[in-house]
C-alpha positions as a Markdown table, in Angstrom:
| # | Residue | x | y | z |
|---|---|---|---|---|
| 1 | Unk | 0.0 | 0.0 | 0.0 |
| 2 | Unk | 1.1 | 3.8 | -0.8 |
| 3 | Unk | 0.3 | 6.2 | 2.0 |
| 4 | Unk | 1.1 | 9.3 | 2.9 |
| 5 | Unk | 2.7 | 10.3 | 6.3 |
| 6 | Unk | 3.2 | 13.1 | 8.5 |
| 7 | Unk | 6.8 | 14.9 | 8.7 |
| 8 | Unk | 9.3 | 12.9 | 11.1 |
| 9 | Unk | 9.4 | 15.2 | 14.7 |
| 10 | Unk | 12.8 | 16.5 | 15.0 |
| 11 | Unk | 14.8 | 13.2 | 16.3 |
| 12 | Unk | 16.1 | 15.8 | 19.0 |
| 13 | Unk | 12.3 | 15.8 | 20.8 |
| 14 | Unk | 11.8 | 12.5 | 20.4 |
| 15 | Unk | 14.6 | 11.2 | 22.1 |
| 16 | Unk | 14.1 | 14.0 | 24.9 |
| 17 | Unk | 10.7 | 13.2 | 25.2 |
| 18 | Unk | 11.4 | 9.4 | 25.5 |
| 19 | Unk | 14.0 | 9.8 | 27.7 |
| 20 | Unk | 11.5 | 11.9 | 30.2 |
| 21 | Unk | 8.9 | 9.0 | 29.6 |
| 22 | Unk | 7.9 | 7.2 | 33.3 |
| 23 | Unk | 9.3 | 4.0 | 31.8 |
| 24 | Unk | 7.9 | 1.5 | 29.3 |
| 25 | Unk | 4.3 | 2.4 | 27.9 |
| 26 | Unk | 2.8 | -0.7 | 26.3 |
| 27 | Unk | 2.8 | -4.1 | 26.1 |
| 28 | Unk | 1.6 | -7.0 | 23.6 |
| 29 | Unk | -1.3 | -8.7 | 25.1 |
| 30 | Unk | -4.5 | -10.6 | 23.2 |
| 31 | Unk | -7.1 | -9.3 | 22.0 |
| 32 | Unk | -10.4 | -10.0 | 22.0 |
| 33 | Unk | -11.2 | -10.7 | 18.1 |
| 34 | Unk | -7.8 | -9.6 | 17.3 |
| 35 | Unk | -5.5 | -12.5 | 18.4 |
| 36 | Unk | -2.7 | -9.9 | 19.8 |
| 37 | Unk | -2.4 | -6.3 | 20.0 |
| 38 | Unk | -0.2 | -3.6 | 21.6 |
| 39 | Unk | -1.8 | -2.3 | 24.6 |
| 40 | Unk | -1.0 | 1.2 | 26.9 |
| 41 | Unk | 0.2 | 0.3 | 30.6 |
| 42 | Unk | 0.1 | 3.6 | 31.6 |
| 43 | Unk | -1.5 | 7.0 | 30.3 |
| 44 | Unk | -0.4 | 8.3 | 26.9 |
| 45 | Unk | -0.3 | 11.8 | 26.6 |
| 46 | Unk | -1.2 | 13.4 | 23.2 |
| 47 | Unk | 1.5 | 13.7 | 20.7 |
| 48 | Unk | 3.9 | 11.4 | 23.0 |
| 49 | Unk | 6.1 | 9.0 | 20.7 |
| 50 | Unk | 5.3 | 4.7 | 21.4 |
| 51 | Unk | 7.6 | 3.6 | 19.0 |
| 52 | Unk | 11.0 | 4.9 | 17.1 |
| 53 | Unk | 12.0 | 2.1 | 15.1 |
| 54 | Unk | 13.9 | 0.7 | 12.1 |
| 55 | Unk | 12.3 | -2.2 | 10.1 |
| 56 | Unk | 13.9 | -5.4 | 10.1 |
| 57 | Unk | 13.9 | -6.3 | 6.6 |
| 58 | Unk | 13.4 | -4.3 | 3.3 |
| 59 | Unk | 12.4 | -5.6 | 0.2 |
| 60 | Unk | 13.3 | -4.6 | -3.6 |
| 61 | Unk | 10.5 | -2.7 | -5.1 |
| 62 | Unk | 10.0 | -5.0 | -7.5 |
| 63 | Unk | 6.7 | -7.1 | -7.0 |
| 64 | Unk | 8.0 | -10.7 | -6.0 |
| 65 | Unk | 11.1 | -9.5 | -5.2 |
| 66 | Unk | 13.9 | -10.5 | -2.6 |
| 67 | Unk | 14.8 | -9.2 | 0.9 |
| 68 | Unk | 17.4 | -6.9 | 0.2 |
| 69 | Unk | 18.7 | -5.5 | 3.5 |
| 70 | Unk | 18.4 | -7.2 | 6.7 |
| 71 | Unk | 18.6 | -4.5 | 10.0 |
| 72 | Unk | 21.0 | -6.2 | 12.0 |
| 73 | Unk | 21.7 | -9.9 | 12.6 |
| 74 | Unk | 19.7 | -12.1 | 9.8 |
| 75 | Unk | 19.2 | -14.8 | 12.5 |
| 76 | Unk | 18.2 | -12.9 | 15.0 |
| 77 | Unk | 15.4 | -10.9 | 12.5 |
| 78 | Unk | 14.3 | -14.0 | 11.6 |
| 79 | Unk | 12.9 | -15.1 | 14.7 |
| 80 | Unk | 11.2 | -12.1 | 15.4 |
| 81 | Unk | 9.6 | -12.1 | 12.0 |
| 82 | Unk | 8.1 | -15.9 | 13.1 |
| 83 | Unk | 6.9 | -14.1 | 16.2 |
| 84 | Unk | 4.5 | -11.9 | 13.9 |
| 85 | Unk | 0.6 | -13.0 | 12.9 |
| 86 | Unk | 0.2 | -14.4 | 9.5 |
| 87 | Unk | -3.0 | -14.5 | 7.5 |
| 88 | Unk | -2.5 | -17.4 | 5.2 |
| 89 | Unk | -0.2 | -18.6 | 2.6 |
| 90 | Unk | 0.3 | -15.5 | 0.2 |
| 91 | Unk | -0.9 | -15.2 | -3.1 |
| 92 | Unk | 2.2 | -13.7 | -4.3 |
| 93 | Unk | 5.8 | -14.8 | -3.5 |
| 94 | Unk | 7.6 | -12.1 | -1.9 |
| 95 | Unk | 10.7 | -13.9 | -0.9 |
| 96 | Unk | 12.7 | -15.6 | -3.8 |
| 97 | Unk | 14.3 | -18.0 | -1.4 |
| 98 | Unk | 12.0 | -18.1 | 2.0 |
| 99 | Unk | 8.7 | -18.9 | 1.0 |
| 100 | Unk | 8.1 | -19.2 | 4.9 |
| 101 | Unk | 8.2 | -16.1 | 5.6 |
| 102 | Unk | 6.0 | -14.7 | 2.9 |
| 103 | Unk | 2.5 | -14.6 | 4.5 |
| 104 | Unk | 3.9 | -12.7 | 7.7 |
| 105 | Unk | 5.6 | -10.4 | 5.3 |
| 106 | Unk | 2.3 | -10.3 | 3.2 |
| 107 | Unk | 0.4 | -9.7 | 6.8 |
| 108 | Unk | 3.0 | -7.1 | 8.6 |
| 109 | Unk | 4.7 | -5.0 | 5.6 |
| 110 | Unk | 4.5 | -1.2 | 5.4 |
| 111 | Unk | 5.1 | -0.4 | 1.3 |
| 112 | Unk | 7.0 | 2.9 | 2.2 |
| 113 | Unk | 8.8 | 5.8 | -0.3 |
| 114 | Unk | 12.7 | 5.8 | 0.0 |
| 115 | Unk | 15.0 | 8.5 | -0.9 |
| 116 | Unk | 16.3 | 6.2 | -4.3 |
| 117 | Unk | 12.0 | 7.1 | -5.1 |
| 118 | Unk | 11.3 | 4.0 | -5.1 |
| 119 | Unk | 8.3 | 2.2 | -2.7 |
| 120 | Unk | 10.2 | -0.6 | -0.8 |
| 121 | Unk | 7.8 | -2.8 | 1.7 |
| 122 | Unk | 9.2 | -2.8 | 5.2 |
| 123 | Unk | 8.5 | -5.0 | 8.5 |
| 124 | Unk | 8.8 | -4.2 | 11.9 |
| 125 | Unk | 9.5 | -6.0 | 15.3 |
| 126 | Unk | 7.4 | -4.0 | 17.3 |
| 127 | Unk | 5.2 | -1.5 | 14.9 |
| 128 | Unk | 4.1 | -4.6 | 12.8 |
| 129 | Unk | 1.8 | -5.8 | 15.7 |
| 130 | Unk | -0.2 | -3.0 | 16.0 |
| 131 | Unk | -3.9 | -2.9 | 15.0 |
| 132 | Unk | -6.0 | -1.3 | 12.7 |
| 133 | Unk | -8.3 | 1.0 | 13.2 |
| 134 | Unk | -10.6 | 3.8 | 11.0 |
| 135 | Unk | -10.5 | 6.2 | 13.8 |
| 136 | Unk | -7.2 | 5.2 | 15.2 |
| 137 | Unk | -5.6 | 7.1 | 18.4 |
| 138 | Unk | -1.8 | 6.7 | 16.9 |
| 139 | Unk | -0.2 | 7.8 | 14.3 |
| 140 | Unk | 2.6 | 6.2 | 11.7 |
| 141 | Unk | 5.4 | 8.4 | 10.9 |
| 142 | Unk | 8.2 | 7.6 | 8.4 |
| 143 | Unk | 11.5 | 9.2 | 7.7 |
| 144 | Unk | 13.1 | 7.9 | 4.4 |
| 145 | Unk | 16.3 | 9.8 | 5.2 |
| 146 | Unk | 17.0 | 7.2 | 7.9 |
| 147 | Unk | 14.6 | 4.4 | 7.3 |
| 148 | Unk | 13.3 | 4.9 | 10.9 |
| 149 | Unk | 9.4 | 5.1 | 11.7 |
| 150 | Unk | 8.0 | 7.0 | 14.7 |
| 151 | Unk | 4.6 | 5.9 | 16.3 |
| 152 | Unk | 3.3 | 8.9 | 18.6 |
| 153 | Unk | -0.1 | 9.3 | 20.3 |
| 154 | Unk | -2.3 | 11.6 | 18.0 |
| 155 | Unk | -5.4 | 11.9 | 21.5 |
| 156 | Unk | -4.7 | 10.8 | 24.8 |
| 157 | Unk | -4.4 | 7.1 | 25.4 |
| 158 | Unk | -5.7 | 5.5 | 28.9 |
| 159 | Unk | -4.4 | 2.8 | 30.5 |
| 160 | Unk | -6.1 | -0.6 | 29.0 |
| 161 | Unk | -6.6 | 0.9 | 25.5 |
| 162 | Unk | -5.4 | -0.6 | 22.7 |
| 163 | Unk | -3.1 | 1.6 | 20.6 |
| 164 | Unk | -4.3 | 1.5 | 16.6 |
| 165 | Unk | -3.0 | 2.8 | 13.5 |
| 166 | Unk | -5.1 | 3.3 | 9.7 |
| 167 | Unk | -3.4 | 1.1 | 7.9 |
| 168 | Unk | -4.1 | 3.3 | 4.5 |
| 169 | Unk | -8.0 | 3.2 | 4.7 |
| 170 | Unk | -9.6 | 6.1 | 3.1 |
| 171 | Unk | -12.9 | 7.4 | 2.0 |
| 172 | Unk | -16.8 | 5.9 | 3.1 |
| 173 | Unk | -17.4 | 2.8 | 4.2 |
| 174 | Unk | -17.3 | 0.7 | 1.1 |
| 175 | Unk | -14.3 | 1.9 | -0.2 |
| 176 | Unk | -12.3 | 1.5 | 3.5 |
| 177 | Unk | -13.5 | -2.4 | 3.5 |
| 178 | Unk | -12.3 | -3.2 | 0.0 |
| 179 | Unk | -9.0 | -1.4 | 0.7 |
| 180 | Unk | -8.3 | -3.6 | 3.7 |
| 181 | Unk | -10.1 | -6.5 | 2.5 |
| 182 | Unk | -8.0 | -6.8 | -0.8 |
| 183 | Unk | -4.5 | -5.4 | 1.5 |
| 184 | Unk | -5.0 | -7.2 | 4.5 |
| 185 | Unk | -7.4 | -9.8 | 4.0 |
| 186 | Unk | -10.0 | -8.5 | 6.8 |
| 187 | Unk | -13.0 | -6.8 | 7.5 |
| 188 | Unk | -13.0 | -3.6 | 9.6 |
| 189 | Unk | -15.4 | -4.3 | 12.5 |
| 190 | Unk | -14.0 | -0.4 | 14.3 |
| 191 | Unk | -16.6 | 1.5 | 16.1 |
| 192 | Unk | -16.2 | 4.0 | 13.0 |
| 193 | Unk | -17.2 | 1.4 | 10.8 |
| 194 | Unk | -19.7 | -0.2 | 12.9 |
| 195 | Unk | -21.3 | 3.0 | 13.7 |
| 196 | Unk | -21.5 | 4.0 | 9.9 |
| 197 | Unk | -22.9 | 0.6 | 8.7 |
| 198 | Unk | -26.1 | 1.3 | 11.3 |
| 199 | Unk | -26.5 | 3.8 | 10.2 |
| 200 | Unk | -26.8 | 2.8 | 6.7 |
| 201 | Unk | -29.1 | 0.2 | 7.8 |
| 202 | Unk | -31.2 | 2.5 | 9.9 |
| 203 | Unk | -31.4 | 4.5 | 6.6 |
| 204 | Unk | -33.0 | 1.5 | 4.4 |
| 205 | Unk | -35.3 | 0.8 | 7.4 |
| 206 | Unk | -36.6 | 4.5 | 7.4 |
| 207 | Unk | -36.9 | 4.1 | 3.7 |
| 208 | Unk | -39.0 | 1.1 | 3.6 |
| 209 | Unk | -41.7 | 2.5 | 6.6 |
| 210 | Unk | -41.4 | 6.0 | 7.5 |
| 211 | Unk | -42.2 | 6.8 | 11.1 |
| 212 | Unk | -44.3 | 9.7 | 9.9 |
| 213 | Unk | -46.4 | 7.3 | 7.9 |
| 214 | Unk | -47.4 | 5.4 | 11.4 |
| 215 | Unk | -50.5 | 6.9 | 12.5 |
| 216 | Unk | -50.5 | 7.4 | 16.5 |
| 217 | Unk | -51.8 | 7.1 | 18.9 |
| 218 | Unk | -53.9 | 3.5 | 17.7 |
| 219 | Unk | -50.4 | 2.2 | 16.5 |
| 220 | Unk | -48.2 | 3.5 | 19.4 |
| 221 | Unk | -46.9 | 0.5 | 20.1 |
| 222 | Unk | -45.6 | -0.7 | 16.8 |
| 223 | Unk | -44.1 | 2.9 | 16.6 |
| 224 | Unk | -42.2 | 2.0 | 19.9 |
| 225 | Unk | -41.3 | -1.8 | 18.7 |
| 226 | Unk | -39.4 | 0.0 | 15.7 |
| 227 | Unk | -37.5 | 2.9 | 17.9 |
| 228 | Unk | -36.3 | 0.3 | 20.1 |
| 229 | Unk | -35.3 | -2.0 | 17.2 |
| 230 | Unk | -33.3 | 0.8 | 15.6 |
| 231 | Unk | -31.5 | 1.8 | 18.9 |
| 232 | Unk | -30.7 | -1.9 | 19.6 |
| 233 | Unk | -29.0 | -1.8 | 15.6 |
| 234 | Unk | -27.2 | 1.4 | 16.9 |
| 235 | Unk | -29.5 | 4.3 | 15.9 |
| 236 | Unk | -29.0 | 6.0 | 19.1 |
| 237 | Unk | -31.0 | 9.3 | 17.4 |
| 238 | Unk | -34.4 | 7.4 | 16.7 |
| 239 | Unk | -36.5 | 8.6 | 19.1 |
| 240 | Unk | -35.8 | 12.5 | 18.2 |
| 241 | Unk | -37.1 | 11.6 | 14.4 |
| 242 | Unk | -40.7 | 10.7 | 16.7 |
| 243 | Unk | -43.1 | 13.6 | 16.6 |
| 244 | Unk | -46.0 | 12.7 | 18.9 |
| 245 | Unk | -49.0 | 14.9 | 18.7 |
């Protein structure tokens, strides 16, 4: 995927910033629905950096191709790439020589601009396990200059939360679900998405019986029986569209 990230904080503040930090911030624990996820131990403040990181593996741009750099000791990246989720064998080799590897690479890469130009895919120890999410409450920064990503807080982040990143989604509904669908091989269930997709269906339902064409008082009660199934769908305005006379 091609995205577009926010400038790199000057690598100064960060490292101030982290060194100020009361100690570690998160930890990888499971997730309900989500097998694991990265998760805040402690209060996030807004704008605080979680993660400054270099990948540990880039590949060549070319579709198919092979890992080109290794960060560090080629052993030792190895079995931390094993650590990461996979979603399935991938449809398309990534790896010319490790065809383990390629559906965690498929699953955890970040297709990232480089300063030869060129979009390389990159995986991370720690950023590769976060979550997804259309509203997220972190943000992914990336500066080509030094192949390092920065993962800061973009609201504050209470203790318990799970800390999420867009992994590229854009536009309505629709659009979101088949960008992660075809990328990722999932389907968003975020409160964003959730939220929008009752209200779609709260829509149709309006559409197909208007409350104004209910006639009250003598059918009252089949006027409440549909306000109470909208809220239970997640209409939570329905009963201000009501106008009892």
């Amino acid at each position: 995927m091609r995205q577009s990230y926010a400038k790199l904080p000057a690598p100064a503040r960060v490292h101030e910033w982290l060194a100020a930090a009361p100690g570690p911030s998160v930890v990888v624990r499971s997730i309900a629905g989500r097998d694991l996820g990265v998760v805040a131990i402690r209060t996030i403040a807004r704008g605080e950096p979680i993660f400054v990181e270099k990948p540990l593996i880039r590949l060549t741009p070319e579709i198919g191709g092979a890992i080109e750099k290794w960060y560090g000791d080629p052993d030792v990246a190895r079995v931390a790439l094993s650590t990461l989720s996979r979603s399935g064998p991938s449809k398309t080799k990534l790896t010319y020589f490790d065809t383990d590897l390629d559906p965690v690479i498929c699953t955890n890469s970040f297709t990232l601009s480089c300063v030869d130009g060129a979009f390389h895919s990159f995986v991370f120890r720690k950023i590769s396990r976060l979550n997804h999410s259309c509203e997220p409450n972190a943000v992914f920064v990336w500066d080509p200059d030094t192949e390092t990503a920065t993962v800061s807080a973009t609201r504050t982040i209470a203790t318990g939360a799970e800390v999420l990143i867009n992994y590229g989604a854009k536009g309505n509904r629709d659009d979101r679900q088949r960008h992660l669908k075809k990328c990722f091989g999932f389907n968003c269930e975020c409160p964003r998405c959730c939220a929008e997709a009752a209200a779609r269906n709260g829509a149709e339902l309006l559409t197909k019986q208007p409350l104004q064409q209910l006639q009250l008082p003598l059918q009252l009660p089949l006027q409440l029986q549909l306000i109470d199934k909208m809220e239970r769908r997640g209409i939570v305005a329905a009963r201000r569209g009501l106008a009892i006379r």
